[in-house]
C-alpha positions as a Markdown table, in Angstrom:
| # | Residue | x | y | z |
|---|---|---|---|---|
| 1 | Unk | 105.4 | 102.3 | 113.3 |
| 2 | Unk | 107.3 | 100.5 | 110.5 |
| 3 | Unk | 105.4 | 98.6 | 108.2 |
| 4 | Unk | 106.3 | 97.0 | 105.3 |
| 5 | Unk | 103.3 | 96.1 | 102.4 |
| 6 | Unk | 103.5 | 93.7 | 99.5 |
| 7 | Unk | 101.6 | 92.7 | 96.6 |
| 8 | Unk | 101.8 | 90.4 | 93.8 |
| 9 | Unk | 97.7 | 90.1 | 93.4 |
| 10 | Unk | 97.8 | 91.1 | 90.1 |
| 11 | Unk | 100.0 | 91.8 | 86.7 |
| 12 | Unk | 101.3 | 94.5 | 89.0 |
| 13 | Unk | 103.8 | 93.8 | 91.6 |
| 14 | Unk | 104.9 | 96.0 | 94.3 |
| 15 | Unk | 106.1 | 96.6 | 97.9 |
| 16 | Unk | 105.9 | 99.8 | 100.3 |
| 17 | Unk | 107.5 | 100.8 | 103.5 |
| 18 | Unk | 105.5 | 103.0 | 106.4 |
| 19 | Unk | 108.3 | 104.3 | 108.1 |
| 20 | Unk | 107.2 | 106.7 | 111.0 |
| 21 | Unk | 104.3 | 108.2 | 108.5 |
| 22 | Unk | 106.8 | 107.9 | 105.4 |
| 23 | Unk | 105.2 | 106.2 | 102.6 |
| 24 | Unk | 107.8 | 105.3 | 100.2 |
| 25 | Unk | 107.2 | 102.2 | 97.4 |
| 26 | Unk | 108.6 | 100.4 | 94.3 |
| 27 | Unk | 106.7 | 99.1 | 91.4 |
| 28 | Unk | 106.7 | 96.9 | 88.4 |
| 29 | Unk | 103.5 | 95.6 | 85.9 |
| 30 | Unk | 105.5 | 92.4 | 85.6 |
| 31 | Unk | 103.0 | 89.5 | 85.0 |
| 32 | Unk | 106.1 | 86.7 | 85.1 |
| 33 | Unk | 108.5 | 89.0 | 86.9 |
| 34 | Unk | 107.5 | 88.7 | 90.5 |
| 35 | Unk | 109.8 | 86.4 | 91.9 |
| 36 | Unk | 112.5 | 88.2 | 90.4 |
| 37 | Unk | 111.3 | 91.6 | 91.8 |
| 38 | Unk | 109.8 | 91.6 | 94.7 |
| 39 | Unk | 113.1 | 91.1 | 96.9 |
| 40 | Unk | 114.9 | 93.7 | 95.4 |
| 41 | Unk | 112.0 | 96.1 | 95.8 |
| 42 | Unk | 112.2 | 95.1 | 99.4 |
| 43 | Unk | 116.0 | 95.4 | 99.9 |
| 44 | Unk | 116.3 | 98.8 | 97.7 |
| 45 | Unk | 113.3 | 100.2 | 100.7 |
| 46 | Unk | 114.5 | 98.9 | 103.6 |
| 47 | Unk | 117.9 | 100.1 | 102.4 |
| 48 | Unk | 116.9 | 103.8 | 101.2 |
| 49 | Unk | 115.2 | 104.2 | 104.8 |
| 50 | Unk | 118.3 | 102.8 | 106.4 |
| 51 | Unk | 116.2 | 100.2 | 108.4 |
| 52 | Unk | 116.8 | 96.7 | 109.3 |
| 53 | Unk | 114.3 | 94.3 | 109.0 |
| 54 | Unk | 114.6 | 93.6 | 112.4 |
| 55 | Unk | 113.1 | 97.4 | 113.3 |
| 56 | Unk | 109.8 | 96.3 | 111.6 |
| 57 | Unk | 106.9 | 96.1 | 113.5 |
| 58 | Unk | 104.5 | 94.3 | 110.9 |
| 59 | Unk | 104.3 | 93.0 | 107.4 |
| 60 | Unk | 101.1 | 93.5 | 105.4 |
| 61 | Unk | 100.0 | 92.0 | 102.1 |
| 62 | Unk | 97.2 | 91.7 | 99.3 |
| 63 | Unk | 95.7 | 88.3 | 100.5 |
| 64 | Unk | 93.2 | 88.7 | 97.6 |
| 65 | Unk | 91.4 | 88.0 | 95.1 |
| 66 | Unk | 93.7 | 87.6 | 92.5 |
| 67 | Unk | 95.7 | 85.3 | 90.8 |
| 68 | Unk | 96.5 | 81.8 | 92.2 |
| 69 | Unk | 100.1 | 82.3 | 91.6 |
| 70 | Unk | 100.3 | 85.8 | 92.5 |
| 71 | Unk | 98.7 | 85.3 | 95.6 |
| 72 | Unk | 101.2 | 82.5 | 96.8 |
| 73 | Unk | 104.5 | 84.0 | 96.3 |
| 74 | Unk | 103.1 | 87.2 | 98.4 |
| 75 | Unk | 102.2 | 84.9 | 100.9 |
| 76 | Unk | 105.1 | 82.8 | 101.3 |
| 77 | Unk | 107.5 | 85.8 | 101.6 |
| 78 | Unk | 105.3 | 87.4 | 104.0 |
| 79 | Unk | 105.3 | 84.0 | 106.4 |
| 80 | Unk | 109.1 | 83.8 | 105.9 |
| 81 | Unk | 109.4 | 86.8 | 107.2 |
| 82 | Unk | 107.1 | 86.8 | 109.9 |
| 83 | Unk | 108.6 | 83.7 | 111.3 |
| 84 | Unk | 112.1 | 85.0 | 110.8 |
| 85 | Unk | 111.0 | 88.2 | 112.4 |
| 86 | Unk | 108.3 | 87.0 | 115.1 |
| 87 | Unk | 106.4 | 89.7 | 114.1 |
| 88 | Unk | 102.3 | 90.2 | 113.0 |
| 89 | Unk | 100.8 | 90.4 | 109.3 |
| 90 | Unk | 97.7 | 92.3 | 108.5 |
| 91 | Unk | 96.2 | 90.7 | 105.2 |
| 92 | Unk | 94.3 | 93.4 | 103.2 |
| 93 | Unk | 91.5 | 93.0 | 100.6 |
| 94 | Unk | 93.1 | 93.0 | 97.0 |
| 95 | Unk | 89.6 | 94.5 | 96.1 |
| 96 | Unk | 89.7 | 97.3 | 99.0 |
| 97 | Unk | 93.0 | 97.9 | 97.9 |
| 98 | Unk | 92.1 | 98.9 | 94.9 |
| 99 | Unk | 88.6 | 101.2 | 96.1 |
| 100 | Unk | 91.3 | 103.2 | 98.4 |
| 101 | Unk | 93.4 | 103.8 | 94.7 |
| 102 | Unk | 90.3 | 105.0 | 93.3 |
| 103 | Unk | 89.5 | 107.2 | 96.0 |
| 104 | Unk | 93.1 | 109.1 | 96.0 |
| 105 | Unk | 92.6 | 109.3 | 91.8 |
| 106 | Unk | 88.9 | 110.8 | 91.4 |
| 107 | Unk | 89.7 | 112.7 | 95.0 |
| 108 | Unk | 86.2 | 111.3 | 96.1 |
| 109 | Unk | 84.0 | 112.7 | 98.6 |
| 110 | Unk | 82.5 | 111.5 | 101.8 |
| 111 | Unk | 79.8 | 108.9 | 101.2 |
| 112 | Unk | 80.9 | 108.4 | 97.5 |
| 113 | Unk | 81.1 | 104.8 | 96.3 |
| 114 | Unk | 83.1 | 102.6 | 94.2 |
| 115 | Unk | 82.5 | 99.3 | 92.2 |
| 116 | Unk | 85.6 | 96.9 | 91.9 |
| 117 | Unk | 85.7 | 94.3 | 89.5 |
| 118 | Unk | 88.7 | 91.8 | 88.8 |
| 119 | Unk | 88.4 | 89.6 | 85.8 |
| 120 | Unk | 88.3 | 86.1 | 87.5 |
| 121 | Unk | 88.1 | 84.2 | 84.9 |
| 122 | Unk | 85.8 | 81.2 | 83.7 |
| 123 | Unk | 83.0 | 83.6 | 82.5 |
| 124 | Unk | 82.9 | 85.1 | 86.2 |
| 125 | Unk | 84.5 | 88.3 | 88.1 |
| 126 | Unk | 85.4 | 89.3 | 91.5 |
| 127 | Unk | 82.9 | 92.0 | 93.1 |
| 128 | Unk | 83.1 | 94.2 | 95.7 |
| 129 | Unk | 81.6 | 97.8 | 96.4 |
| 130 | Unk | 82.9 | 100.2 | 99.1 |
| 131 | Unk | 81.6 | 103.7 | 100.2 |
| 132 | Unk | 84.6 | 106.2 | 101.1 |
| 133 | Unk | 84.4 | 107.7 | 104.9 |
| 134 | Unk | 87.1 | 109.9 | 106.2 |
| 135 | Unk | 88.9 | 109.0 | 102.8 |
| 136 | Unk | 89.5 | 105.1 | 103.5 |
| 137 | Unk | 86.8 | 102.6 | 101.5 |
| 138 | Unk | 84.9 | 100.8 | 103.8 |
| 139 | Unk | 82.7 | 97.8 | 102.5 |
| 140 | Unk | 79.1 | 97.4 | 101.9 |
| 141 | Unk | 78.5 | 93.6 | 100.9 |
| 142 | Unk | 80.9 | 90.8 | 101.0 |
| 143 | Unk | 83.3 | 90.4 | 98.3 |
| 144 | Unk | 81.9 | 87.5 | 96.2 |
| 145 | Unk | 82.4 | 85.8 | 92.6 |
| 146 | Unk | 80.2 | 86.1 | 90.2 |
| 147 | Unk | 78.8 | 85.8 | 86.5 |
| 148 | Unk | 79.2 | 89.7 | 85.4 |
| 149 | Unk | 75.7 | 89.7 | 84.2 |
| 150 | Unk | 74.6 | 88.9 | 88.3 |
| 151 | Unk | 76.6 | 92.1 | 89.4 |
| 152 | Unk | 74.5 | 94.7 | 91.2 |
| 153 | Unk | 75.0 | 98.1 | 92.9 |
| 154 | Unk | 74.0 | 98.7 | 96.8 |
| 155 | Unk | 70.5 | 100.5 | 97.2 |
| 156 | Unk | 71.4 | 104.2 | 98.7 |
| 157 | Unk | 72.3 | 107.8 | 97.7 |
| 158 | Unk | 75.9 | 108.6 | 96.5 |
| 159 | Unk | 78.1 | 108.8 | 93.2 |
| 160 | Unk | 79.3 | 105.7 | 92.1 |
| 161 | Unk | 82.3 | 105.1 | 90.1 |
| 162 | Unk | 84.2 | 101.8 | 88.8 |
| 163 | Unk | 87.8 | 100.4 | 89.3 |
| 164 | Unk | 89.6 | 97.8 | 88.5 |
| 165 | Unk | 90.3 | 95.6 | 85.2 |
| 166 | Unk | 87.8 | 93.6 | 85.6 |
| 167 | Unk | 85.7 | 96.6 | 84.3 |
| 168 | Unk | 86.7 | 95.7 | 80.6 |
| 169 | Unk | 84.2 | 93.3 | 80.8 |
| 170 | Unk | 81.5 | 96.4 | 81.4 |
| 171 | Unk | 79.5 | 95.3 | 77.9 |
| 172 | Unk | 78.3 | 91.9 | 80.1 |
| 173 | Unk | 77.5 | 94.4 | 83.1 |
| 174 | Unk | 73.6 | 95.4 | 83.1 |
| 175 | Unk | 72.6 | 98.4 | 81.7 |
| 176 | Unk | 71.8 | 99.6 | 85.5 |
| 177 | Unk | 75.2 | 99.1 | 86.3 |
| 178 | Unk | 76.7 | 101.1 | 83.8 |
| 179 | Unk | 73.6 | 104.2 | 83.9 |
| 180 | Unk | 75.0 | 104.7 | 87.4 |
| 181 | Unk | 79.2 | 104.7 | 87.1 |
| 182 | Unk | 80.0 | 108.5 | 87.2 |
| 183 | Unk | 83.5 | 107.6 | 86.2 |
| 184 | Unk | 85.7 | 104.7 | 86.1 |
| 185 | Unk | 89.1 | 103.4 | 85.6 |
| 186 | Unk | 89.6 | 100.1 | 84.0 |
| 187 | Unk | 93.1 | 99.8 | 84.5 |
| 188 | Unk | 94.0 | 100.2 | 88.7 |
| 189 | Unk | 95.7 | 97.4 | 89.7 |
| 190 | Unk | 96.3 | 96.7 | 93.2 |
| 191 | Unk | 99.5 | 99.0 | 94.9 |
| 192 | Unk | 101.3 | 98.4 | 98.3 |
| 193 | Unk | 101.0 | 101.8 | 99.0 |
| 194 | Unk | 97.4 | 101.2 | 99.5 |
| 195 | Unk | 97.6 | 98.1 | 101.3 |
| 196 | Unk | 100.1 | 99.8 | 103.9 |
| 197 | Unk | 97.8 | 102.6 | 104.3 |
| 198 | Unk | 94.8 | 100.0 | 105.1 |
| 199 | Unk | 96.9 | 97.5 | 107.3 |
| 200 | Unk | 98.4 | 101.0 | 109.3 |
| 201 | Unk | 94.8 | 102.1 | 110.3 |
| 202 | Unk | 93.4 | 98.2 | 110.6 |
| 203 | Unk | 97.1 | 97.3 | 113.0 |
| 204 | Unk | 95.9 | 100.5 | 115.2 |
| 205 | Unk | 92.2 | 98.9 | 115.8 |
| 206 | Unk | 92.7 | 95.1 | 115.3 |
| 207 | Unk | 96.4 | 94.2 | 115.2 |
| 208 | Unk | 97.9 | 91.4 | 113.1 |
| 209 | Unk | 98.0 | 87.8 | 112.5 |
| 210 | Unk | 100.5 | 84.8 | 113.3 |
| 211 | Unk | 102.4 | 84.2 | 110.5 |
| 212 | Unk | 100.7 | 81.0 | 109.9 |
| 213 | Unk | 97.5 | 82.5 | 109.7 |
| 214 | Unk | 98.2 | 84.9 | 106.8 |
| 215 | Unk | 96.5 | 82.7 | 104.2 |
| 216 | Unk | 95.8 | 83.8 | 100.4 |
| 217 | Unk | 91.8 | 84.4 | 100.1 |
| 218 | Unk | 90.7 | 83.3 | 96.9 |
| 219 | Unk | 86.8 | 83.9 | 97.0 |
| 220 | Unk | 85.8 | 81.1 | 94.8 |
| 221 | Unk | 85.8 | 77.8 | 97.3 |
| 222 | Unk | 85.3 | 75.4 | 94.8 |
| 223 | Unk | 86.2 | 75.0 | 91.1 |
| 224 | Unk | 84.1 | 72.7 | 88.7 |
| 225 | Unk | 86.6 | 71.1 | 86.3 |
| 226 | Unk | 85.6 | 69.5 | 82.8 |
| 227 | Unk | 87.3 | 66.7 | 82.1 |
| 228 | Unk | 88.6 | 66.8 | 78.6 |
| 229 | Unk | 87.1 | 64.5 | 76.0 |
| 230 | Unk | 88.4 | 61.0 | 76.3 |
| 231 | Unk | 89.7 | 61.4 | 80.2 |
């Protein structure tokens, strides 16, 4: 299978190439740079691996959380290719993307858990917790948005350890919270090396989307704007 994974989620941007079990990737932390990197990472791939993007069987991408801006331009190149190419996208959680990181860093064991938290912004973070099985991070609750002060672990037995930057907010987190993190790393950022690694086993089990169907997920439905004084 040839798959090629993006993401521009985050600060971080990057893009990955399964390539008959190959996992090769570029990377950049580039806050402003994405549109100016993410082609040539997919070029300099596809080019290294001698493969036309016409030999690709699907595209894959962080669909989110993250930011607004981020999350379009992954999309967009994603849909412009999958039109161009006829070909499926998997979309993969930014949030799971970034529990299977941890996982490979701390080497967790079977039924170990991890906490992810993006800053989101406007007092509030993106949560989602994950338990690893057979090394991939499977969810336990639905990703959701929250005030860090509302953020709570699942009930069970297992180690549990934190991910993500939104974990530089940990002094809001209850004291609970932070009694039960084994270890943690504030600063993962989502990678497509993960992302390809979840789309590969999700394609084998569920297949893809239509181009038109691979749609940024941004958690937070609605946004309550102030309007300034004197509007």
């Amino acid at each position: 299978m040839n798959l090629l994974a993006l993401d521009t989620s985050s600060e971080g941007c990057s893009a990955a190439l399964l390539c008959d079990d190959q996992l090769t990737s570029r990377s950049a932390v580039a806050p402003r740079g994405h549109t100016r990197l993410l082609m040539p990472m997919i070029r300099e791939l596809l080019n290294a691996a001698d493969l036309k993007p016409t030999e690709l069987d699907a595209l894959a991408f962080a669909c989110g959380p993250g930011s607004f801006t981020g999350l379009r331009i992954a999309t967009g190149v994603v849909q412009g290719l999958a039109y161009g190419l006829d070909i499926p996208v998997v979309p993969v959680s930014s949030l799971q993307a970034v529990a299977a990181g941890a996982i490979e860093q701390f080497d967790l064991d079977e039924g170990d858990k991890v906490a992810v938290a993006f800053d989101a912004r406007m007092g509030e973070v993106y949560w989602g917790s994950y338990e690893c099985r057979g090394g991939m991070p499977e969810a336990l609750a639905p990703e959701r948005v929250c005030a860090p002060q509302q953020i709570a672990l699942e009930p069970g037995p297992g180690r549990w350890f934190g991910a993500g930057t939104g974990w530089r907010l940990r002094e809001q987190f209850g004291a609970e919270v932070i009694a039960a993190i084994a270890q943690g790393d504030d600063s993962l950022l989502p990678q497509a090396s993960q992302i390809a690694r979840l789309a590969s086993r999700s394609f084998a089990v569920n297949g893809g989307v239509a181009a038109a169907r691979a749609q940024p997920v941004y958690i937070r439905d609605e946004v309550a704007w102030k309007k300034l004084p004197g509007r």
